[in-house]
N, C-alpha and C positions, 0 to 999 in steps of 0.2 A: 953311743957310749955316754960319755957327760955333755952332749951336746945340748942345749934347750934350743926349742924353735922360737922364734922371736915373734911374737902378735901383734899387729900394727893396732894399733886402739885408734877411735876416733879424735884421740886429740890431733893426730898429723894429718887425718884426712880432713877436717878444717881446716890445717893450715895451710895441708893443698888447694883446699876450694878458695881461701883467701888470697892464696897467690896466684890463681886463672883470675880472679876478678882484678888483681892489681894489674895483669899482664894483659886484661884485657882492657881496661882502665887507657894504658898505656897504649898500646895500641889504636888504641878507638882516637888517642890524643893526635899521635903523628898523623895517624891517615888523614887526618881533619886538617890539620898544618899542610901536607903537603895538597889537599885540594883548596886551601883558602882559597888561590886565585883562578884557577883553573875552572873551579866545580863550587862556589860558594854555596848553592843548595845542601850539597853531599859533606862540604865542611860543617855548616853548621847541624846537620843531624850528627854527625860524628862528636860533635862541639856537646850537643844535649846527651850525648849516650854518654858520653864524660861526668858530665852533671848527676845524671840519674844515676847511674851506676855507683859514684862516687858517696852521692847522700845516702845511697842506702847501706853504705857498708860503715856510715856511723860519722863521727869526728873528723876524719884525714878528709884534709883540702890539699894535697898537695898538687892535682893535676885538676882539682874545680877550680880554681882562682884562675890559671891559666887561661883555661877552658871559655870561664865566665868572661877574662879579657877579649879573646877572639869573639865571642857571640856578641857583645855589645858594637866591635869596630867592624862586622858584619852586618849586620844589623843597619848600622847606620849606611853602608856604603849603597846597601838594598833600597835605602830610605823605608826601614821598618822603625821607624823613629820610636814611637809605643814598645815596640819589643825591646828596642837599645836602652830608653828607661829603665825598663824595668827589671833589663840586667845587669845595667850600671848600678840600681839600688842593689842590688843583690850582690855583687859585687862589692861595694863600700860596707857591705856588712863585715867583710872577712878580714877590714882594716886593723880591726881591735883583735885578731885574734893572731897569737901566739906563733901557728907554723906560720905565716906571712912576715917575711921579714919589714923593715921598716923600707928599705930600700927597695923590693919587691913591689911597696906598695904605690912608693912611689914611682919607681917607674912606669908601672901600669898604669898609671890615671894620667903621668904624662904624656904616654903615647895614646891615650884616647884623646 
C-alpha cells in the first residue's frame, strides 16, 4: 500500500567496508599485544598489519602510534636495532600531530 522499499546506496556499504577495516585494524592490535611475549615474531607481524592497514585508510593514527610503539620495543628486545630506528623515526613523526595527545607522546618515548 504506501509502503516504499528502502535501497541501501553505496554510501553505507563504505561505511561498512570502513568499519571491517577498523575492526580489523583493532583486532590485528590486540592479537599482537597479547603475543608480544609469547610469540614476538607473530606480535610484530600483527604490529605491521596495524601499520599497513591503518596508512592505507588515510589520516587516522589511532591504533599506528601504538602499533609503531610495540614494533620499536620489539625490535630492540630481538636486537633488530636498524629496524627499532627506523620505527622510532617513524614514530617521532606522529609527535606533531593532533590525534596524539601530548601525554600519549610522552609516555611513549618514555617507556622506550
Amino acid at each position: 500500500s504506501g509502503e516504499e522499499a528502502y535501497e541501501y546506496g553505496s554510501e553505507e556499504e563504505e561505511g561498512e567496508e570502513e568499519n571491517d577495516d577498523e575492526i580489523e585494524i583493532e583486532n590485528a592490535f590486540y592479537e599482537g599485544d597479547d603475543s608480544r611475549v609469547s610469540d614476538p615474531v607473530k606480535a610484530l607481524e600483527m604490529f605491521e598489519k596495524v601499520v599497513t592497514l591503518e596508512t592505507s585508510l588515510g589520516d587516522e593514527i589511532k591504533w599506528r602510534f601504538k602499533a609503531l610503539k610495540h614494533l620499536v620495543t620489539i625490535q630492540y628486545n630481538l636486537g633488530n636495532h636498524e629496524e627499532m630506528v627506523k620505527r622510532y623515526n617513524e614514530l617521532l613523526q606522529y609527535i606533531s600531530n593532533s590525534a596524539v595527545t601530548r601525554n600519549e607522546c610522552t609516555d611513549s618515548i618514555n617507556s622506550i
